[in-house]
N, CA, C and O atoms as a printed pandas DataFrame, in Angstrom:
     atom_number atom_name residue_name chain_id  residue_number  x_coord  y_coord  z_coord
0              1         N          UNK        A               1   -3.646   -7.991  -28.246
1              2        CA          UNK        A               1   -2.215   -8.214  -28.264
2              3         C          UNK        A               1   -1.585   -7.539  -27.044
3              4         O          UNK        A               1   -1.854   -6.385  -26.709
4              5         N          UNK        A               2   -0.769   -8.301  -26.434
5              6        CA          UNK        A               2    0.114   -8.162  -25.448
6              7         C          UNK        A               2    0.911   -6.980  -25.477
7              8         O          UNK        A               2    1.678   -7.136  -26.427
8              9         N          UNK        A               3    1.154   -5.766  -24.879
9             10        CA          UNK        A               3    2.550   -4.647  -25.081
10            11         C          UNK        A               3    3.745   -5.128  -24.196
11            12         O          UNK        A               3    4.042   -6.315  -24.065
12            13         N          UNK        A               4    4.256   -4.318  -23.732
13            14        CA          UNK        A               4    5.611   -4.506  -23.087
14            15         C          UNK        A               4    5.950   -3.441  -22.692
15            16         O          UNK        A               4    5.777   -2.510  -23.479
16            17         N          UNK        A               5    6.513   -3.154  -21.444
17            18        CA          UNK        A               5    6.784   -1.795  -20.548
18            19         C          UNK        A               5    8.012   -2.102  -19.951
19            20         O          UNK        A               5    8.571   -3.182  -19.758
20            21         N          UNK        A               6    8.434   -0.554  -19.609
21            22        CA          UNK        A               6    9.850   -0.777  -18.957
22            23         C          UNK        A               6    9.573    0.541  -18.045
23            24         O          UNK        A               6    9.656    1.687  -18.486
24            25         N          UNK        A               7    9.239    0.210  -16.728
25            26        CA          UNK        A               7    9.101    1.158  -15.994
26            27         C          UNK        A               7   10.327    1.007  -14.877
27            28         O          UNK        A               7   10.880   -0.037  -14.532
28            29         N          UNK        A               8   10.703    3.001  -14.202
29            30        CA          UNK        A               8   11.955    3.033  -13.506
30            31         C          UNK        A               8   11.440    3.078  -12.454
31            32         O          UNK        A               8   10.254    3.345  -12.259
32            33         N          UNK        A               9   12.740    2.674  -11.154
33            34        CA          UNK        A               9   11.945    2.775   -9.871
34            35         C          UNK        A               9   13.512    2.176   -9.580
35            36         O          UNK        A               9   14.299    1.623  -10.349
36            37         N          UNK        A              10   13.677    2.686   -7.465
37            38        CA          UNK        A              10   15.186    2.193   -7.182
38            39         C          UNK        A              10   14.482    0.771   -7.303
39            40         O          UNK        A              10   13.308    0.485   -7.542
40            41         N          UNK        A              11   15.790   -0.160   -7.015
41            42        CA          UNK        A              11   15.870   -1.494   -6.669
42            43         C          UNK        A              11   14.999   -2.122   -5.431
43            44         O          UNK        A              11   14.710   -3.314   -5.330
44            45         N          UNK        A              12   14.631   -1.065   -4.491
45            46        CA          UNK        A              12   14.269   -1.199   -2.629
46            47         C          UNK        A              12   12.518   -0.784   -2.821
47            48         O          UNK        A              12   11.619   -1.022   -2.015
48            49         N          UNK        A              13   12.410   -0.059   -4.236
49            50        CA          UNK        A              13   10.988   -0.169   -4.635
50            51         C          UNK        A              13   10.363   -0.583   -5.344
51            52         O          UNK        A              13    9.174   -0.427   -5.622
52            53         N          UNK        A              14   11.348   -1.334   -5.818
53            54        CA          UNK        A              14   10.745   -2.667   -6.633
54            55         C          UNK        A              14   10.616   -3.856   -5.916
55            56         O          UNK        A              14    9.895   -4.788   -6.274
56            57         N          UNK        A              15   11.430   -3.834   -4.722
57            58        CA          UNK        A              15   10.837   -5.556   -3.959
58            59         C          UNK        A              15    9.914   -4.936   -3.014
59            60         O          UNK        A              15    9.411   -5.674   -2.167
60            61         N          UNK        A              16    9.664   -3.917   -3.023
61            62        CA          UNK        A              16    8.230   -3.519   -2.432
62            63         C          UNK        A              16    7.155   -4.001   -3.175
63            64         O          UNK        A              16    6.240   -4.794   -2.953
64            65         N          UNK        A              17    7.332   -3.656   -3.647
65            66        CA          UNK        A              17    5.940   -4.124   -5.446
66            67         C          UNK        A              17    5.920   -5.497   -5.308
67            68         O          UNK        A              17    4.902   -6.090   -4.953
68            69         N          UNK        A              18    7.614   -6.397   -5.720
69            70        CA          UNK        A              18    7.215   -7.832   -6.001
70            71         C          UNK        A              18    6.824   -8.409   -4.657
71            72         O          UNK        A              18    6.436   -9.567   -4.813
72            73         N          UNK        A              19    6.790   -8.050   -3.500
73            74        CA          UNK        A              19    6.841   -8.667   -1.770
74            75         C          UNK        A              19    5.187   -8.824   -2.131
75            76         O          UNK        A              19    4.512   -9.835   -1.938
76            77         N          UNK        A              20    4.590   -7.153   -2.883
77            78        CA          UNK        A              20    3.261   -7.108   -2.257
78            79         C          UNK        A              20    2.624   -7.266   -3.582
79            80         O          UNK        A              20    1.539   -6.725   -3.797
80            81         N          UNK        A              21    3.195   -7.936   -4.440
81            82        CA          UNK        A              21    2.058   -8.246   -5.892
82            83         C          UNK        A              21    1.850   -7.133   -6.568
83            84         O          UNK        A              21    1.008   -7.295   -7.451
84            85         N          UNK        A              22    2.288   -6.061   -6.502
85            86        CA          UNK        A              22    1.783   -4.956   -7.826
86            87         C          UNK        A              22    3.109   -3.930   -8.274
87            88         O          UNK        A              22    4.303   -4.007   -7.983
88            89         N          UNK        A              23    2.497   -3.138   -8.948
89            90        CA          UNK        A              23    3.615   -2.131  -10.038
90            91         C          UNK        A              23    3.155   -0.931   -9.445
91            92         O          UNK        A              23    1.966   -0.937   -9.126
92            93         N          UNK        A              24    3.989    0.385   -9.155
93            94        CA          UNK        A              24    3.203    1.625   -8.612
94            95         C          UNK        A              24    4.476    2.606   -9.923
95            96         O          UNK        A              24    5.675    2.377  -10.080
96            97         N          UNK        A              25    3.661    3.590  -10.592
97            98        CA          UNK        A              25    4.630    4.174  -11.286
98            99         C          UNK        A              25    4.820    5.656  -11.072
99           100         O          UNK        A              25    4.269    6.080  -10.056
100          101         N          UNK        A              26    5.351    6.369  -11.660
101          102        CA          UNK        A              26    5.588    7.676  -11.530
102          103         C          UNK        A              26    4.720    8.237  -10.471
103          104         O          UNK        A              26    3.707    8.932  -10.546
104          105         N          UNK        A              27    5.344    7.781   -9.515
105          106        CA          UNK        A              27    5.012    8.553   -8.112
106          107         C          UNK        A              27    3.225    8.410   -7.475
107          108         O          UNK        A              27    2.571    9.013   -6.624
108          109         N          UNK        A              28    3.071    7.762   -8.021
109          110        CA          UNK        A              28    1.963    6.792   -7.535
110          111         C          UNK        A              28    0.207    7.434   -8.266
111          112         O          UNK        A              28   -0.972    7.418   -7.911
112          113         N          UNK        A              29    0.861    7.835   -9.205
113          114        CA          UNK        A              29    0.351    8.512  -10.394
114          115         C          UNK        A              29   -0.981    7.530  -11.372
115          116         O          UNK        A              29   -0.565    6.867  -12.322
116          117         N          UNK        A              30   -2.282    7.513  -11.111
117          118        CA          UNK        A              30   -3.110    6.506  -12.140
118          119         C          UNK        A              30   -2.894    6.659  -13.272
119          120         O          UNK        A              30   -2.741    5.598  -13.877
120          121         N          UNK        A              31   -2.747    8.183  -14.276
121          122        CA          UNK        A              31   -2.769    7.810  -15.720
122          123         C          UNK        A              31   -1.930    6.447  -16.599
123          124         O          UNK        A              31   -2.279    5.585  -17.406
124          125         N          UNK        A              32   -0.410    6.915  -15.781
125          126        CA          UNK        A              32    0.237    5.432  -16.854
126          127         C          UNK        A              32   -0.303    4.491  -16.304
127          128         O          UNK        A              32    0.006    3.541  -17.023
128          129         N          UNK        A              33   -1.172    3.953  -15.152
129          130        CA          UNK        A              33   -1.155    2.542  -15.182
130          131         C          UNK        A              33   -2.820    2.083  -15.703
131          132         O          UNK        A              33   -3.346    0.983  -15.530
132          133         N          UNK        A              34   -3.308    3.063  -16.248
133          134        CA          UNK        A              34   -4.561    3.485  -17.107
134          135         C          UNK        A              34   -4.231    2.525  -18.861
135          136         O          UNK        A              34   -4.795    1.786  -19.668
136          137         N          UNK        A              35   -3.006    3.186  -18.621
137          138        CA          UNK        A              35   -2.128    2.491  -20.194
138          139         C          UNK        A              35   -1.972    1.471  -20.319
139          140         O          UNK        A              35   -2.271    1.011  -21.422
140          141         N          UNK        A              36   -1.430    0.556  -19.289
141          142        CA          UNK        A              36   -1.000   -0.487  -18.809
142          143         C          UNK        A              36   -2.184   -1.701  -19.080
143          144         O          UNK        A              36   -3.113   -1.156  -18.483
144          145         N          UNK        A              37   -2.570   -2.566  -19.423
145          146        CA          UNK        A              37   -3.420   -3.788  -19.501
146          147         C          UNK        A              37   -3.143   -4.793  -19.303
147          148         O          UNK        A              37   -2.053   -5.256  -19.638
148          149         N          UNK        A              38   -4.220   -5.570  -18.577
149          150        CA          UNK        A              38   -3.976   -7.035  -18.115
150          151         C          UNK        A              38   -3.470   -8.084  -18.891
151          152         O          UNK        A              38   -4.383   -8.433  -19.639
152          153         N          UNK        A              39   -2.589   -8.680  -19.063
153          154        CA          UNK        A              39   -1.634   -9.546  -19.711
154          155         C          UNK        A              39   -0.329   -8.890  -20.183
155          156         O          UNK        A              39    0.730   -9.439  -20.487
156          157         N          UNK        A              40   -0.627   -7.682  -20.175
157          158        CA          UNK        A              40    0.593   -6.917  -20.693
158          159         C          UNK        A              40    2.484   -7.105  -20.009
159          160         O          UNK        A              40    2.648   -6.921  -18.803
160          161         N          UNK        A              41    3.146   -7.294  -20.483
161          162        CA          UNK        A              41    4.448   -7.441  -19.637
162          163         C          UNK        A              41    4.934   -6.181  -19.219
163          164         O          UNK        A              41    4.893   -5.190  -19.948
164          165         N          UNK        A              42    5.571   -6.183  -17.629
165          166        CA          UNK        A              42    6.135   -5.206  -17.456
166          167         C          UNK        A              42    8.124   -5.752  -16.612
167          168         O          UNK        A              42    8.447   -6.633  -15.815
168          169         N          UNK        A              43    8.971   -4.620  -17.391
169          170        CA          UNK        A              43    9.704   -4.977  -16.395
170          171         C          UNK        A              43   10.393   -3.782  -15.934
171          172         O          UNK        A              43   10.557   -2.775  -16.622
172          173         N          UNK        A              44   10.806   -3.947  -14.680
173          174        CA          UNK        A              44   10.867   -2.401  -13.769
174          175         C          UNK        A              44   12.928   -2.761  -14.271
175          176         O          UNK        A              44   13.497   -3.850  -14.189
176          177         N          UNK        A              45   13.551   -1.402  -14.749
177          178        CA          UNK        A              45   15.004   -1.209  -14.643
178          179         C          UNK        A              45   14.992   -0.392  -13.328
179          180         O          UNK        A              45   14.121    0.418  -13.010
180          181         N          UNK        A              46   15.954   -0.685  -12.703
181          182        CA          UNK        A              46   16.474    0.122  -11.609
182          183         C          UNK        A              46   18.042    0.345  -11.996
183          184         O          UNK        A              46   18.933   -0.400  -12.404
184          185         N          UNK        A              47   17.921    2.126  -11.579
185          186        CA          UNK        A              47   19.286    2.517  -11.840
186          187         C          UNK        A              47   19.919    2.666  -10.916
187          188         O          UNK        A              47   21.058    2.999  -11.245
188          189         N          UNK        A              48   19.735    2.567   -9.432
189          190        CA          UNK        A              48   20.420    2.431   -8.122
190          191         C          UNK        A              48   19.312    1.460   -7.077
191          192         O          UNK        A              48   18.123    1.143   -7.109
192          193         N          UNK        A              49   20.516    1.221   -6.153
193          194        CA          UNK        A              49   19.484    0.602   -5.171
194          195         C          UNK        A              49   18.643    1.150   -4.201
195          196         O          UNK        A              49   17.755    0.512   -3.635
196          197         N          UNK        A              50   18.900    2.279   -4.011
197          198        CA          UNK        A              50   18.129    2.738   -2.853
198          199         C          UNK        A              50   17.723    4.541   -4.233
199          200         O          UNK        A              50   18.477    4.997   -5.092
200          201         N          UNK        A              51   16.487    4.966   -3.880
201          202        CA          UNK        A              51   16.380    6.373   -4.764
202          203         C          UNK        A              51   17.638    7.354   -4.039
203          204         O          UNK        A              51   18.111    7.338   -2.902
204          205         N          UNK        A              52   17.868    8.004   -4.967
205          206        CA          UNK        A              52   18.575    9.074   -4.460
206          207         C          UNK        A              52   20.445    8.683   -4.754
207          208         O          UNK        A              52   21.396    9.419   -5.016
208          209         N          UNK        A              53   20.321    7.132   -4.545
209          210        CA          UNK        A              53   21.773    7.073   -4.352
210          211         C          UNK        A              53   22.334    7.044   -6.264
211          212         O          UNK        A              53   21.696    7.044   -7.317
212          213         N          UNK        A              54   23.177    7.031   -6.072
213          214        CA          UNK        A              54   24.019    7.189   -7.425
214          215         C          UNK        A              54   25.302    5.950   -7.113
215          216         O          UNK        A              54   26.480    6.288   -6.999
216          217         N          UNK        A              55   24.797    4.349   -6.991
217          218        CA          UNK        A              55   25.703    3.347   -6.705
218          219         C          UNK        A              55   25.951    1.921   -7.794
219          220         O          UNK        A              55   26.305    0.769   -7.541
220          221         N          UNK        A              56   25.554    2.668   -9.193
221          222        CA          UNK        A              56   25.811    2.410  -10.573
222          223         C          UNK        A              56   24.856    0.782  -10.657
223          224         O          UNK        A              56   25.362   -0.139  -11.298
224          225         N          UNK        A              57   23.632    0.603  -10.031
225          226        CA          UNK        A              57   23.319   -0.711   -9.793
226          227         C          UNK        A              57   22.817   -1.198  -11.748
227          228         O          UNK        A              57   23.259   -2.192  -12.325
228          229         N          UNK        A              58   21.993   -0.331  -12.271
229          230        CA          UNK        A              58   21.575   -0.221  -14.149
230          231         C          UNK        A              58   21.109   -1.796  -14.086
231          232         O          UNK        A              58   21.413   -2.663  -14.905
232          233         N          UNK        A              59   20.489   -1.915  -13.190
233          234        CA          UNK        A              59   20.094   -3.330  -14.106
234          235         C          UNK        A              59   18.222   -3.643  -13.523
235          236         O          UNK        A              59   17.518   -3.192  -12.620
236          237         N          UNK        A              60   18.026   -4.706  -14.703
237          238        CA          UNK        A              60   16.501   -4.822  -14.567
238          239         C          UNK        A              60   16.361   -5.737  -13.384
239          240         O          UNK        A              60   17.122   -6.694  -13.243
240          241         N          UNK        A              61   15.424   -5.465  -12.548
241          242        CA          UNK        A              61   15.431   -5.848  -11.407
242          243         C          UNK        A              61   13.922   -6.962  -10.916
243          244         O          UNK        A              61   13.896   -7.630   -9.882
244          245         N          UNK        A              62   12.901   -6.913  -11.855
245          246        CA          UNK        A              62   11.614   -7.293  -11.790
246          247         C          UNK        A              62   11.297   -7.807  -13.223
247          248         O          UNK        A              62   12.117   -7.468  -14.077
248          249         N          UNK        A              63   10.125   -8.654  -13.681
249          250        CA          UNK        A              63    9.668   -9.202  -14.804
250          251         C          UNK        A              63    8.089   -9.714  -14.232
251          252         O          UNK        A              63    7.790  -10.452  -13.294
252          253         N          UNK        A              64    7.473   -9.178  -14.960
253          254        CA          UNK        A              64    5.863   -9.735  -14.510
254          255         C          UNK        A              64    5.056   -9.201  -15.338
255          256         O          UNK        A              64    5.130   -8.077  -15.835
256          257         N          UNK        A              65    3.904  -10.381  -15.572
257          258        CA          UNK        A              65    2.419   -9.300  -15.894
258          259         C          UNK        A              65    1.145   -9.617  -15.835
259          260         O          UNK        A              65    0.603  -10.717  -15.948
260          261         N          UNK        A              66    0.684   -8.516  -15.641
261          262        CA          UNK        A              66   -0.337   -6.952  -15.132
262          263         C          UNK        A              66   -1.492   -8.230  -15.124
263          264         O          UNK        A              66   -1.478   -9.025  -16.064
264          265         N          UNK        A              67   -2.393   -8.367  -14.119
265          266        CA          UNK        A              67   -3.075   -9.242  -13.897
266          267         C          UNK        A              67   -4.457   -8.501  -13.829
267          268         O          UNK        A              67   -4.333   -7.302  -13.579
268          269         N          UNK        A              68   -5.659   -8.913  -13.984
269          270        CA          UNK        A              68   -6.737   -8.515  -14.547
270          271         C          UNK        A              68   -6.931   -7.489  -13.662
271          272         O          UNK        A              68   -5.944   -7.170  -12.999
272          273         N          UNK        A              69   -8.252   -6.714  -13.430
273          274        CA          UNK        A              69   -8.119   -5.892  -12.551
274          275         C          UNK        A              69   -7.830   -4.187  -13.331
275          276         O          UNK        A              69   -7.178   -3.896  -14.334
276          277         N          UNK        A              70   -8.599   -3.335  -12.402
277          278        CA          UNK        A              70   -7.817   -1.675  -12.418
278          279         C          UNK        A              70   -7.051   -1.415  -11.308
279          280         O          UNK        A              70   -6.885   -2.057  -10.271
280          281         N          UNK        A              71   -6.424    0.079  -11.860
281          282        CA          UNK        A              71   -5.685    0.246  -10.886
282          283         C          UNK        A              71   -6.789    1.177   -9.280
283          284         O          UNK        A              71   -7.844    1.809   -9.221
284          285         N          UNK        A              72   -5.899    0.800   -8.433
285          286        CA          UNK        A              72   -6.364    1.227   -7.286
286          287         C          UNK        A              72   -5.548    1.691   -6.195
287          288         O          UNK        A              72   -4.396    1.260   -6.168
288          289         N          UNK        A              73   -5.889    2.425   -5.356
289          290        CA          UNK        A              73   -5.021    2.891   -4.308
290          291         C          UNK        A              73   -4.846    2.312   -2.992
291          292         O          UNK        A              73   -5.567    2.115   -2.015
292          293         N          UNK        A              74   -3.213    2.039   -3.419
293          294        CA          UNK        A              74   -2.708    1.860   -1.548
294          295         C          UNK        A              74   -1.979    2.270    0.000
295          296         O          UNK        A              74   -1.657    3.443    0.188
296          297         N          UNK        A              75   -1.893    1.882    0.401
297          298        CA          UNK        A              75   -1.704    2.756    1.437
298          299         C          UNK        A              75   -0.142    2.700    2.253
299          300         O          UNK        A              75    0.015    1.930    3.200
300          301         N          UNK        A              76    0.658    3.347    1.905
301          302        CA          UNK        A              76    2.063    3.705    1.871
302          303         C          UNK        A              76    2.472    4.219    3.104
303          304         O          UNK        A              76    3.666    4.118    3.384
304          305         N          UNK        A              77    1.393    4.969    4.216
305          306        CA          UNK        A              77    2.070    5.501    5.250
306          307         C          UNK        A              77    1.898    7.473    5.413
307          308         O          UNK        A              77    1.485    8.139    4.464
308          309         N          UNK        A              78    2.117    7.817    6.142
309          310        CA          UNK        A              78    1.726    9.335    6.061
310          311         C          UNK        A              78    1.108    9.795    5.064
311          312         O          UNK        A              78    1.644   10.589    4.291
312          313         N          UNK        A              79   -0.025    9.401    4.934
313          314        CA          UNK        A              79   -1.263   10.039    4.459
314          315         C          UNK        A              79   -1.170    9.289    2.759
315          316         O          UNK        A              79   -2.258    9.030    2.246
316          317         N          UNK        A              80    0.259    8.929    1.851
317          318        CA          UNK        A              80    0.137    8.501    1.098
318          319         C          UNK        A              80   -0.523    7.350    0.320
319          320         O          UNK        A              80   -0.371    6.174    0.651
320          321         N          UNK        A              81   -1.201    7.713   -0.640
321          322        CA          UNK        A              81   -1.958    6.639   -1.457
322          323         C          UNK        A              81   -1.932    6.437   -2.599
323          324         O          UNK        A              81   -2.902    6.692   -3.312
324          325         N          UNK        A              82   -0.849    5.945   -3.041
325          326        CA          UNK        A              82   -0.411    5.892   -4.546
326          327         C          UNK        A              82   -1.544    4.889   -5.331
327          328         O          UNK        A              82   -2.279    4.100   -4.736
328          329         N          UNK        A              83   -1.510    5.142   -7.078
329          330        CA          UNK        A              83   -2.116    4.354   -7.555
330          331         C          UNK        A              83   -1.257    2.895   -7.763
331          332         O          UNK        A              83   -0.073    2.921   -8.099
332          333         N          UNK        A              84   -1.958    1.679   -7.536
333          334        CA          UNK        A              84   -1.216    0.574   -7.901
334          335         C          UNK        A              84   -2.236   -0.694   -9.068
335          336         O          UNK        A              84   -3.440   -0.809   -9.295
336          337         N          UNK        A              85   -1.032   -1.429   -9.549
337          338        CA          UNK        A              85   -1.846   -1.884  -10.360
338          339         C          UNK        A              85   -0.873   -3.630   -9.843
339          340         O          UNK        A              85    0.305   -3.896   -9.607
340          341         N          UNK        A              86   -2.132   -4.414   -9.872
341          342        CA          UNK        A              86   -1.935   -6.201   -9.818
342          343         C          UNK        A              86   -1.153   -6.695  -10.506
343          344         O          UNK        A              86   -1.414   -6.639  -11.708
344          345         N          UNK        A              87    0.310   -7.486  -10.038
345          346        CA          UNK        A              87    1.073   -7.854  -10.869
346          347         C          UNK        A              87    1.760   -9.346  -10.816
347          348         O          UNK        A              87    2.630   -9.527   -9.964
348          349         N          UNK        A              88    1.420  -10.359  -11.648
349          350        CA          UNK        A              88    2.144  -11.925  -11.259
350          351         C          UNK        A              88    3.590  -11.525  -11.670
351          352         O          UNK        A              88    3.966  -11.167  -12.786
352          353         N          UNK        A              89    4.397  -11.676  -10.416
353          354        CA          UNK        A              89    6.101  -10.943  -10.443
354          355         C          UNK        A              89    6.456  -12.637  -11.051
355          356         O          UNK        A              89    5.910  -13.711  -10.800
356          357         N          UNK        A              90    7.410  -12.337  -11.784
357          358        CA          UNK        A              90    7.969  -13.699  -12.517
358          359         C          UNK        A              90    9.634  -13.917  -11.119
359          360         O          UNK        A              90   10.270  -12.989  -10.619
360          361         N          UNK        A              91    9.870  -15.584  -10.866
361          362        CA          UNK        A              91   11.281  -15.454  -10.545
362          363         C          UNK        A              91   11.993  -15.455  -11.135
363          364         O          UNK        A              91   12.210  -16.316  -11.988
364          365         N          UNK        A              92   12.878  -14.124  -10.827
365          366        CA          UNK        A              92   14.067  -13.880  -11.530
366          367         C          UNK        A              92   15.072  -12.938  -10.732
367          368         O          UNK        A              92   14.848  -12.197   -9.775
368          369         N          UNK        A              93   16.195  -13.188  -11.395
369          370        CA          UNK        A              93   17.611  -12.122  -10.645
370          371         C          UNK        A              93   17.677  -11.111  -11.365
371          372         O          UNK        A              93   17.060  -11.034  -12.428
372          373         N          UNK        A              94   18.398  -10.219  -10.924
373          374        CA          UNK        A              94   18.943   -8.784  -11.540
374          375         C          UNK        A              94   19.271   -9.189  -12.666
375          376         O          UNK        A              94   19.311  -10.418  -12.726
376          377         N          UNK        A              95   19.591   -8.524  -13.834
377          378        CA          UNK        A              95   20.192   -8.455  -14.595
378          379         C          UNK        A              95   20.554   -7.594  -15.031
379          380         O          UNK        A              95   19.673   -6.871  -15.495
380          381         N          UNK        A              96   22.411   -6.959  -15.222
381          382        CA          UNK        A              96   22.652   -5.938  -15.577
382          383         C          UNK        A              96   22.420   -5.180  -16.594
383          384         O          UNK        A              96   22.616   -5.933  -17.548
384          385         N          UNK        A              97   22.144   -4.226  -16.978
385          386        CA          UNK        A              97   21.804   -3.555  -18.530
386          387         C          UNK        A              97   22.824   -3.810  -19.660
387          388         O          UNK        A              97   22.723   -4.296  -20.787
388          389         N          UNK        A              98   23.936   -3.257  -18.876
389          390        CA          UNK        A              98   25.169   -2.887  -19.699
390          391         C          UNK        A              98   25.478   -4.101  -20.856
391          392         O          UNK        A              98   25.371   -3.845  -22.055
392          393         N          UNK        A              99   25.929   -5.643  -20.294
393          394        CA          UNK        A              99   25.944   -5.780  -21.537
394          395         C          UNK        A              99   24.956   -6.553  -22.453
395          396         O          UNK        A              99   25.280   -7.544  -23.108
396          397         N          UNK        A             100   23.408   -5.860  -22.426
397          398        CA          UNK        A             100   22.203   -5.633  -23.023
398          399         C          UNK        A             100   22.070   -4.872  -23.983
399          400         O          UNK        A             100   21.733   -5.127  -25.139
400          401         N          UNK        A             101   22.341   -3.912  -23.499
401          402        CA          UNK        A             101   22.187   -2.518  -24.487
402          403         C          UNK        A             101   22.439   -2.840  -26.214
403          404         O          UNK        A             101   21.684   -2.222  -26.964
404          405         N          UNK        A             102   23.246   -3.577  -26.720
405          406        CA          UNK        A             102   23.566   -3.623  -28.036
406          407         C          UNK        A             102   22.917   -4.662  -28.136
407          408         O          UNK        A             102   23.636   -5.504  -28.674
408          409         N          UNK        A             103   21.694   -5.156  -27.848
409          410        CA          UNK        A             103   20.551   -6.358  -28.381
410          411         C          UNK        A             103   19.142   -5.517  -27.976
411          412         O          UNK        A             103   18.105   -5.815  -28.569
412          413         N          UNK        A             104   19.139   -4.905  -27.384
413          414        CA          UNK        A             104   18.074   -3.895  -27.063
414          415         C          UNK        A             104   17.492   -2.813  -27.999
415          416         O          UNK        A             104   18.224   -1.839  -28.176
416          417         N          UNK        A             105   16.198   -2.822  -28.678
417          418        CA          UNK        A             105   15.886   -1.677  -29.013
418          419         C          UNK        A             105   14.714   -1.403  -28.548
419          420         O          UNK        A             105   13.991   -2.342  -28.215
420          421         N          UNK        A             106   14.048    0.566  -28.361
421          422        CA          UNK        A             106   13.550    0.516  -27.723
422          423         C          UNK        A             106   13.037    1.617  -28.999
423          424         O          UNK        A             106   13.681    2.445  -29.644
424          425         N          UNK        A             107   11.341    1.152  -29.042
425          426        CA          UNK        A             107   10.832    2.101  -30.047
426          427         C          UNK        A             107    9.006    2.657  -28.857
427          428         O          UNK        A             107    8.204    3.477  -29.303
């Protein structure tokens, strides 16, 4: 059976992911994407567009899933090599959270 994920990340690192086919999570970290399984859905919320900024963006920004495969490391630039995991990105637009939230539960 299929799960469902809601992983955070800005908006500017999530079309990094969908440009290049995969999901990278908590800081490029293997255990959660250890969790993560092939068919599984993921969709990334972004709470601003760029990290750092505070420019009220709250909305889900990505929809895809996790395509066969482990995770593995890529190569980001000054020495970084986050873990990443294979992802068929679905097309889709932003969608704001806000008025979500009262159809949303999250267990």
């Amino acid at each position: 059976m299929s799960a469902h994920w809601i992983a955070v990340a800005s908006a500017a690192h999530v079309r990094i992911g969908r440009e290049g086919g995969f999901m990278q999570v908590n800081h490029g970290k293997a255990a959660p994407l250890r969790r993560v399984k092939p068919g599984d859905r993921i969709v990334y919320y972004s709470p601003s567009t760029v990290l750092g900024e505070k420019d009220g963006l709250q909305s889900f920004t990505a929809i895809g899933t996790v395509r066969d495969g482990e995770p593995y490391r890529g190569y980001m630039g000054a020495g970084f090599t986050p873990f990443r995991r294979d992802v068929d990105w679905a097309k889709a637009g932003e969608a704001p959270i806000k008025p979500l939230l009262d159809r949303l539960d999250f267990t």
